[in-house]
SENU-907157 format. One line per field, with one value per atom (N, C-alpha, C, O): residue number from 1; x, y, z; atom name. Coordinates in steps of 0.001 Angstrom, whole numbers, plus 500000, padded with zeros to 6 digits. Each point is the difference from the previous one (the first is absolute). Example, Ala and Ser with C-alpha at 12.3 -4.5 7.8 and 13.67 -1.06 7.14 Angstrom:
2
num <- c(1_1_1_1_2_2_2_2)
x <- c(513190_499110_500900_501036_498614_500820_499230_500509)
y <- c(494310_501190_501200_499981_501069_501190_501090_501108)
z <- c(507800_500000_500000_500665_498615_500060_500730_500169)
atome <- c(N_CA_C_O_N_CA_C_O)
This chain:
168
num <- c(1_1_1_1_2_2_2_2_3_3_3_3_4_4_4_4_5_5_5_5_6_6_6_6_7_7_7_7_8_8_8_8_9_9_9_9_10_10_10_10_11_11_11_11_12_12_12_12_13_13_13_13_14_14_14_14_15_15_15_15_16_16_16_16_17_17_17_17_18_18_18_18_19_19_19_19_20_20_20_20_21_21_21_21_22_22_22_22_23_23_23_23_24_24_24_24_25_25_25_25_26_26_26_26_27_27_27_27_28_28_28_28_29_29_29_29_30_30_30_30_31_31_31_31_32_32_32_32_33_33_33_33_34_34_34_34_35_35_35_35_36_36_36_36_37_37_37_37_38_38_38_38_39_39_39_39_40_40_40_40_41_41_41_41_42_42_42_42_43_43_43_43_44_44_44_44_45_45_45_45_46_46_46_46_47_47_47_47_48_48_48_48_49_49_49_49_50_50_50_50_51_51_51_51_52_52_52_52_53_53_53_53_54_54_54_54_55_55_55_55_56_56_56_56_57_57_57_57_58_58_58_58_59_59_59_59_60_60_60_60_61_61_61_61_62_62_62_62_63_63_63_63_64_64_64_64_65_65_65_65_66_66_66_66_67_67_67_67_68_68_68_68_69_69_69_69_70_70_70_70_71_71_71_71_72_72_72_72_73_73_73_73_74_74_74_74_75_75_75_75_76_76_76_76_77_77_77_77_78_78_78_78_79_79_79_79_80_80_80_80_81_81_81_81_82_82_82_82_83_83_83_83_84_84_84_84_85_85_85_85_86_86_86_86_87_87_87_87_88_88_88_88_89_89_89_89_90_90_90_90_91_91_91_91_92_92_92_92_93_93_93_93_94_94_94_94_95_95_95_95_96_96_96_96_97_97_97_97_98_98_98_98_99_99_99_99_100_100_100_100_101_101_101_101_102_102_102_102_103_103_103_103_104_104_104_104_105_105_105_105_106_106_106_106_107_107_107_107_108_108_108_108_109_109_109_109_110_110_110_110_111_111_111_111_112_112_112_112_113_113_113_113_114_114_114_114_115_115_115_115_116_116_116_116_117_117_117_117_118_118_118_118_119_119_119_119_120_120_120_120_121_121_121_121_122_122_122_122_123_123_123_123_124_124_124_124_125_125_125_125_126_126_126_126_127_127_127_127_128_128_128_128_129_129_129_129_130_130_130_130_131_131_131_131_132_132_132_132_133_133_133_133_134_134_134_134_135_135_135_135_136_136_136_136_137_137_137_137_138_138_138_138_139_139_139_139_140_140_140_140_141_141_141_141_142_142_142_142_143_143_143_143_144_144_144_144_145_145_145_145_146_146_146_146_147_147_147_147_148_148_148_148_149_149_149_149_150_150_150_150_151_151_151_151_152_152_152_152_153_153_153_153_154_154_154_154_155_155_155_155_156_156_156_156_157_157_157_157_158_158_158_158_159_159_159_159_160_160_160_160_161_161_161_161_162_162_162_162_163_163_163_163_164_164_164_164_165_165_165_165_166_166_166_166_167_167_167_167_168_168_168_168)
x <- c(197101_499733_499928_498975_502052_500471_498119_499259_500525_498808_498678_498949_501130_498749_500147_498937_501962_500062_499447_499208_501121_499997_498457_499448_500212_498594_498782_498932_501382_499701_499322_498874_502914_499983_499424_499578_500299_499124_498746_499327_500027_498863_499485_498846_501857_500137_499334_498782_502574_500219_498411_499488_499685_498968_498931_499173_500723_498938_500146_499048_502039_499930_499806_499430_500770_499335_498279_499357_500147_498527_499956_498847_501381_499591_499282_498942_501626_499098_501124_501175_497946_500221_500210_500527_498985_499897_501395_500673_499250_501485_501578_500866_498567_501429_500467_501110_497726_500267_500449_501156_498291_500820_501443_501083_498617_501345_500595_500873_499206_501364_499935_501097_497930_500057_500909_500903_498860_501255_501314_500915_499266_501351_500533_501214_498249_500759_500182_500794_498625_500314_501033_500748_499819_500740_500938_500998_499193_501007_500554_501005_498092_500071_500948_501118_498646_500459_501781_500833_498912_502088_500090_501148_498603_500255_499982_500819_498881_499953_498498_498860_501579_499135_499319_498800_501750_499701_499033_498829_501461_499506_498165_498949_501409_498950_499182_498923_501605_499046_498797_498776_502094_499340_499099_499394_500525_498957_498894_498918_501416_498994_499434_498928_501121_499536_499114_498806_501622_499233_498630_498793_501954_498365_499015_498774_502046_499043_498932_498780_501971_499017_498994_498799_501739_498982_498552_498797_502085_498615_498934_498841_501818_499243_498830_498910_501813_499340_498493_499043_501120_499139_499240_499165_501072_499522_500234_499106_501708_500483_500664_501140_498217_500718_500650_500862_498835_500513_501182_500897_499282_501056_500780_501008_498892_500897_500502_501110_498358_500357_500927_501102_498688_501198_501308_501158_498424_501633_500215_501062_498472_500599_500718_501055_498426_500542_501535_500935_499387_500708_501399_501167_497920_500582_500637_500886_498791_500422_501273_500808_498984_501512_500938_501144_498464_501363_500733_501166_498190_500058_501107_501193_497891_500596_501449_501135_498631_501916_500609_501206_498349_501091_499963_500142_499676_500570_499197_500473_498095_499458_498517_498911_501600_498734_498582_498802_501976_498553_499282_498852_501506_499175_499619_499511_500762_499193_499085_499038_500976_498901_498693_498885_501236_499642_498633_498787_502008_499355_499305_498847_501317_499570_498381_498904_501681_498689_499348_499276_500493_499363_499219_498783_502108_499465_498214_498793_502275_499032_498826_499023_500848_498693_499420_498893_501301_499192_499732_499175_501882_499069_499183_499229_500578_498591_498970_498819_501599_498912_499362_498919_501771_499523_499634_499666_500250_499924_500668_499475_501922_500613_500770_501141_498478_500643_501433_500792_499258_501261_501328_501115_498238_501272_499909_500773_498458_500560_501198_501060_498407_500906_501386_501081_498909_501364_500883_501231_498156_500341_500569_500910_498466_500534_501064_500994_498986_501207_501156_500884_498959_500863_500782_501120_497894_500355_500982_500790_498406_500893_501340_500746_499821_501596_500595_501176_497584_500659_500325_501163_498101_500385_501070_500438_499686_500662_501869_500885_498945_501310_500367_501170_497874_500252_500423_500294_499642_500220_498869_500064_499143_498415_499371_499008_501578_499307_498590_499187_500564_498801_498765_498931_501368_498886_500092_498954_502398_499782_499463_499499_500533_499190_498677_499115_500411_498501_499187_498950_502136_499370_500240_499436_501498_500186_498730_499541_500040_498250_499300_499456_500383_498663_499736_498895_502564_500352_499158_498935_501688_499651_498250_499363_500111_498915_498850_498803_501722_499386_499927_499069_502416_500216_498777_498960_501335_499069_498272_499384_499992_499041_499574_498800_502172_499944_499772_499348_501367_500175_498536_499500_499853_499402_498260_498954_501253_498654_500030_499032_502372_500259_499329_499155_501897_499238_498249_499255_500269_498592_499165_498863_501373_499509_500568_499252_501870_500214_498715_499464_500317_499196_498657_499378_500514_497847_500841_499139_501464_500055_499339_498912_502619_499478_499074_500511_498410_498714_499184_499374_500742_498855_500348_499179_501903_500388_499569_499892_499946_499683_498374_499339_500299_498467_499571_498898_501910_499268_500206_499357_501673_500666_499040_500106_499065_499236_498681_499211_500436_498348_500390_499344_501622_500439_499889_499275_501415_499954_498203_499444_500111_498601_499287_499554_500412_499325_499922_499036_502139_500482_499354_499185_501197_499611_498394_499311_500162_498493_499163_498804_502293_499274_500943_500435_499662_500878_498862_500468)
y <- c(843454_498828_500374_499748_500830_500799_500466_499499_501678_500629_499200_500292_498997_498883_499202_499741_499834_498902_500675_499401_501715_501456_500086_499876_500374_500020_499138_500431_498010_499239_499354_499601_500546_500113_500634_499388_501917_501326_499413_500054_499344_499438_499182_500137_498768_498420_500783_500121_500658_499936_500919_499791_501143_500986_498791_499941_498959_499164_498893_499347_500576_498785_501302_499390_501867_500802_499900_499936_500075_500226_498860_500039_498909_498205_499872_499377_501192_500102_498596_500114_498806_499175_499572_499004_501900_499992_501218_499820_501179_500732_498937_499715_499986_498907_498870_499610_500084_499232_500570_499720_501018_500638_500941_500014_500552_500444_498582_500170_498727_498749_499627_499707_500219_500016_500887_499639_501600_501022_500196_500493_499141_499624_499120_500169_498437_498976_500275_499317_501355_500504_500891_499902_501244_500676_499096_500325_498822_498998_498703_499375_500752_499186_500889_499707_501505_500568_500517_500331_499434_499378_498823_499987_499233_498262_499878_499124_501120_499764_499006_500462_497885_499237_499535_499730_500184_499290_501205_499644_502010_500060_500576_500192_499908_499789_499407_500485_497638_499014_500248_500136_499847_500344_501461_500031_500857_500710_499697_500588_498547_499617_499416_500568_498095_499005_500706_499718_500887_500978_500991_500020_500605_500679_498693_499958_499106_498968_499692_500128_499415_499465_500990_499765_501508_501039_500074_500091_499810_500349_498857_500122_498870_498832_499827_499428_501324_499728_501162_499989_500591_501670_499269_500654_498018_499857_501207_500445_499737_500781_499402_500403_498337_499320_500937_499467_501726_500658_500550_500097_500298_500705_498665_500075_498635_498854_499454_499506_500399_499409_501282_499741_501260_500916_499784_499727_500441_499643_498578_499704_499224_498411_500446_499466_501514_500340_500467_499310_501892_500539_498944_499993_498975_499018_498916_499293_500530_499681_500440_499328_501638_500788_500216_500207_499779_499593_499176_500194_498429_498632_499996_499716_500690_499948_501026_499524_501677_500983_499488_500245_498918_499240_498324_498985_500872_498682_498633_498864_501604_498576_500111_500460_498891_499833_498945_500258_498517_499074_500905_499613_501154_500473_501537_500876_499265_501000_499651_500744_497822_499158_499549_499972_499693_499706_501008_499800_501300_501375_500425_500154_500133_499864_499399_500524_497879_499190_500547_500752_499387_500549_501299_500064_500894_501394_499301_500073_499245_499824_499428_500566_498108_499355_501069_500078_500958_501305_501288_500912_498773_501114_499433_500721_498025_499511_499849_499955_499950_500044_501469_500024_500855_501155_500576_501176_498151_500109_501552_500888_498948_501194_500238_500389_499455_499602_501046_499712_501217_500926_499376_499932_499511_499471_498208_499096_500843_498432_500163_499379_501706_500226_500651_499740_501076_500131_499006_500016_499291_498184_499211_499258_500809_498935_500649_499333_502230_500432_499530_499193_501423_499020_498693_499841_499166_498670_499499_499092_502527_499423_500193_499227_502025_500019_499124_499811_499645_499278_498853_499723_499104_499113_500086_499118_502286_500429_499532_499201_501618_499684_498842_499667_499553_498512_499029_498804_501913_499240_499389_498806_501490_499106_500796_500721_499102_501178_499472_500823_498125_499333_500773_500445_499634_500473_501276_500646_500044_501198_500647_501114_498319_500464_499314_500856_497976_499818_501456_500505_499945_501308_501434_501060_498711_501133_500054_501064_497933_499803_500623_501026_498535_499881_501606_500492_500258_501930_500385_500613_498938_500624_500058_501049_497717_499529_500938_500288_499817_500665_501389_500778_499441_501953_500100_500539_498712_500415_500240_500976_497828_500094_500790_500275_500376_501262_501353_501009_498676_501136_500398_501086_497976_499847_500086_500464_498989_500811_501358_500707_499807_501597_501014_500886_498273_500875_499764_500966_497623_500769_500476_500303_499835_500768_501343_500810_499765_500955_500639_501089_498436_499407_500747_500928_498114_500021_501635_500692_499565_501514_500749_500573_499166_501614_499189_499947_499446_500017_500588_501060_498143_501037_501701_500842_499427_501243_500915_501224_498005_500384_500198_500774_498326_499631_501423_500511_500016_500887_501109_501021_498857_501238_500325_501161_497930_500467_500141_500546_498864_500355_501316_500749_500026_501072_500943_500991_498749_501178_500154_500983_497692_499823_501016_501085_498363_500913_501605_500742_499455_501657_500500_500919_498406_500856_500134_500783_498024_500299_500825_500244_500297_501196_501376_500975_498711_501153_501151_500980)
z <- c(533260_500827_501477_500634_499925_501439_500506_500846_498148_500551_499729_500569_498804_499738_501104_500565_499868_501069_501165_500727_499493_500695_500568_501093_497698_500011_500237_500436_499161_500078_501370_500296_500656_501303_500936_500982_498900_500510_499780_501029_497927_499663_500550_500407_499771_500944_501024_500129_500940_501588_500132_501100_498011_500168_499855_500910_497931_500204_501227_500427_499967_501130_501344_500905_499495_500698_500142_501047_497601_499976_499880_499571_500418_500156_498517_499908_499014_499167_498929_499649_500131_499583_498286_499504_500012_498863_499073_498985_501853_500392_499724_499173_502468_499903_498910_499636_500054_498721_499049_499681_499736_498883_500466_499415_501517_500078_499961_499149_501166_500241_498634_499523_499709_498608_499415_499246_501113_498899_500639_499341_501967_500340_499689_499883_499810_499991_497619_499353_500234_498546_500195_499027_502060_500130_500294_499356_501199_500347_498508_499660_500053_498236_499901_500424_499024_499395_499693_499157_502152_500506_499786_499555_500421_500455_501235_500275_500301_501574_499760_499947_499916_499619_501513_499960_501097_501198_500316_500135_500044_500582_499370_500612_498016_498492_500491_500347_499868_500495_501387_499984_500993_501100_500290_501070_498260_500139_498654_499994_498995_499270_500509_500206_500379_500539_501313_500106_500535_500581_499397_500238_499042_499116_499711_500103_499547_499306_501218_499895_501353_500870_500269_499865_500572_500368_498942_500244_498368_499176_499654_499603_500637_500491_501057_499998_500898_501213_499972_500774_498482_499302_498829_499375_500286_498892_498638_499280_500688_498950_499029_499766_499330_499294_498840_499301_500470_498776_500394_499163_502001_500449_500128_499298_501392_500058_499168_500199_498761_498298_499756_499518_500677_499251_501283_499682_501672_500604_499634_500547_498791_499555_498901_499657_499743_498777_500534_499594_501345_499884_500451_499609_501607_500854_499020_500482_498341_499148_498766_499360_500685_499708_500803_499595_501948_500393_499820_499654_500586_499335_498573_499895_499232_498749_500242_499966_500233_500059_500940_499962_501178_501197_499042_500682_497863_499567_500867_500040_500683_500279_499279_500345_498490_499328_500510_500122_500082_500348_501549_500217_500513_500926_499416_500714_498043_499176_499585_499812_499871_498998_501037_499479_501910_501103_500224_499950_500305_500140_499149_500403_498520_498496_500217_500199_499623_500165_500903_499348_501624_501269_499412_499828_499917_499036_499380_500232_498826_498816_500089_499509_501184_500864_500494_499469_501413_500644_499019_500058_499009_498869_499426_499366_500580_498695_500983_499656_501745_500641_500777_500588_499300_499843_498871_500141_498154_498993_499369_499328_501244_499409_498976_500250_498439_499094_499546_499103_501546_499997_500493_499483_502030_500636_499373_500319_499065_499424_499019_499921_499321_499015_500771_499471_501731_499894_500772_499977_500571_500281_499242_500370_498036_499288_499459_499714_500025_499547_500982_499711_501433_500934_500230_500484_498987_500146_498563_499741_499295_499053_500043_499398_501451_500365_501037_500310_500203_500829_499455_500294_498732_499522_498476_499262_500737_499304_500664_499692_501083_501404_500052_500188_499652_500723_498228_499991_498941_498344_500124_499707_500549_499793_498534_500113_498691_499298_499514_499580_500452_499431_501405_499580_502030_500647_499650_499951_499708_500133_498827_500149_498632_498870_500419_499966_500406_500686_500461_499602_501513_500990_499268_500272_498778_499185_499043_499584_500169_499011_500714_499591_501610_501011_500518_500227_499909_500372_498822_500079_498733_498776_499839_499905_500091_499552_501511_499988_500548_501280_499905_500212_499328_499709_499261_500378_498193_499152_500233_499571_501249_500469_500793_499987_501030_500847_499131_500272_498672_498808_499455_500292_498905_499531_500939_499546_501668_500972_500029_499720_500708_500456_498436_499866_499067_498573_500321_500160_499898_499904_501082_499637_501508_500626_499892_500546_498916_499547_498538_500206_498969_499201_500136_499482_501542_500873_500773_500543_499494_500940_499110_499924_499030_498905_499105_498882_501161_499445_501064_500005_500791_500787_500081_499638_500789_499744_498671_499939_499253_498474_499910_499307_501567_499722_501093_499803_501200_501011_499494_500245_498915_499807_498356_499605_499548_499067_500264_499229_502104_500702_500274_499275_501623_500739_498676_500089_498670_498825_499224_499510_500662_499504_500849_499627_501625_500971_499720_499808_500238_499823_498829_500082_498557_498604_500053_499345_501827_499640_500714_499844_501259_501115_499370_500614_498116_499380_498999_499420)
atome <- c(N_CA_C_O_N_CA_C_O_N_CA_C_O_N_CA_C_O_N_CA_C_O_N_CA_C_O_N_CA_C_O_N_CA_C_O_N_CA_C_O_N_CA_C_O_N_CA_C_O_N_CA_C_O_N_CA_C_O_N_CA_C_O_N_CA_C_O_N_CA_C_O_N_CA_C_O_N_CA_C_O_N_CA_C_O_N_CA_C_O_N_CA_C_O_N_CA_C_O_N_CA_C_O_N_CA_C_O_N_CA_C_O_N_CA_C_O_N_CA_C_O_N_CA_C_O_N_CA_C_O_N_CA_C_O_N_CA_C_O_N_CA_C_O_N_CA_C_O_N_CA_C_O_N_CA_C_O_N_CA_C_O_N_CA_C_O_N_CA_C_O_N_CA_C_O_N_CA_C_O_N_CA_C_O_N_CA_C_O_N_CA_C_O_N_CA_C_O_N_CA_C_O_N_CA_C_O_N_CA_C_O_N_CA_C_O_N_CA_C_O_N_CA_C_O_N_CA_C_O_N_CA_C_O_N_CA_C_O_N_CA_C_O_N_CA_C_O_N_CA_C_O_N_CA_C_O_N_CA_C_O_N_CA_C_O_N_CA_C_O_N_CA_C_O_N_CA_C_O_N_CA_C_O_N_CA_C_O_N_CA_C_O_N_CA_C_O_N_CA_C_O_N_CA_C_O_N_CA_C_O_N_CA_C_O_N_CA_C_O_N_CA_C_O_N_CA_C_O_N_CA_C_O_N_CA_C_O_N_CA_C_O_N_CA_C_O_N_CA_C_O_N_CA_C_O_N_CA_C_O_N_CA_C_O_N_CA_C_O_N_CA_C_O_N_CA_C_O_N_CA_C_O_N_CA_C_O_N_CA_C_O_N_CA_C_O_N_CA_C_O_N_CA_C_O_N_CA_C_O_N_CA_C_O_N_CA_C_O_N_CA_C_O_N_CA_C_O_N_CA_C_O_N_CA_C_O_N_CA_C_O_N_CA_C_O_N_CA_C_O_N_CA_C_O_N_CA_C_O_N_CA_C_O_N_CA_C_O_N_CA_C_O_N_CA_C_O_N_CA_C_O_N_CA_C_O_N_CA_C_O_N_CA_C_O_N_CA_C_O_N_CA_C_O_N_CA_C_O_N_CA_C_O_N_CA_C_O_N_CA_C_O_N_CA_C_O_N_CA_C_O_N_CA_C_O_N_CA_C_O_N_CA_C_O_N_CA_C_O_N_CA_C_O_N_CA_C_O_N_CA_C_O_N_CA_C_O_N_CA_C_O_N_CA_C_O_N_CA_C_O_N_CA_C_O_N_CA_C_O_N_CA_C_O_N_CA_C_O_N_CA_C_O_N_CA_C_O_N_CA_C_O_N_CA_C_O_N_CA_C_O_N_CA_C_O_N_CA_C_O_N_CA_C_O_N_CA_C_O_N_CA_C_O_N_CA_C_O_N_CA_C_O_N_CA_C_O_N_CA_C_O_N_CA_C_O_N_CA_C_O_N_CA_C_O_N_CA_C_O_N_CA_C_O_N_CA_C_O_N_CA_C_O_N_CA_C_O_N_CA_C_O_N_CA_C_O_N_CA_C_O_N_CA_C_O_N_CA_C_O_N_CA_C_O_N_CA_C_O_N_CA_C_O_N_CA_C_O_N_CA_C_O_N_CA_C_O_N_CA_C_O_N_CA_C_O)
């Protein structure tokens, strides 16, 4: 933790040197996860909320949906769930509108511990469907474009042997 934070920092103070904006964001992103990582929830919060604005302001909704994400587990290990759920929502509206179906899914997994926390088991098996039903669909693109690879691969790779035996 010591040398991650370490590093982190060295990272920060070199991108806010070069004014490089996209730097600073993520470094306040992996500090304020180095700070999760103790419970040090206050100070977790405030450099999330920070990455968030920066990557906002960059239009970097992919990078912002993952610090809501993270901004959200503070939430949940510092015991305040409804401003997990808050954040959450926020996430999730900007992943369907960046149509990122990775971070939807790790959203609803999310929401499902969170309404989990709260004895809501009826939302949290809802969002526990919705992870699942999403994994799977994520699953199931990746197999077939895996698929269309090694066909085409198959298909170049039996023109490539055709070719050969007939200049043989």
């Amino acid at each position: 933790y010591k040398k991650s934070l370490e590093y982190n920092n060295k990272s920060l103070e070199l991108a806010i040197k070069l004014n490089y904006k996209t730097g600073i964001a993520y470094s306040k992103g992996n500090i304020a996860v180095n700070y999760l990582s103790v419970n040090d929830f206050a100070i977790a919060e405030k450099y999330c909320k920070e990455a968030i604005s920066i990557k906002l302001d960059l239009e970097d909704s992919y990078g912002a949906i993952g610090s809501k994400i993270d901004l959200s587990k503070v939430y949940i290990n510092w015991n305040k769930p409804r401003e997990a759920i808050i954040v959450l929502e926020q996430a999730l509206e900007l992943a369907k509108m960046v149509e990122s179906k990775s971070r939807q899914s790790d959203i609803y997994k999310t929401l499902s511990i969170v309404y989990e926390q709260l004895d809501d088991d009826s939302r949290a098996l809802d969002f526990t469907k919705k992870y699942v039903a999403l994994k799977d669909s994520l699953l199931n693109e990746k197999t077939l474009e895996e698929m269309g690879t090694s066909q085409q691969r198959y298909k170049l790779e039996t023109v490539s042997y055709t070719h050969l035996r007939a200049h043989e």
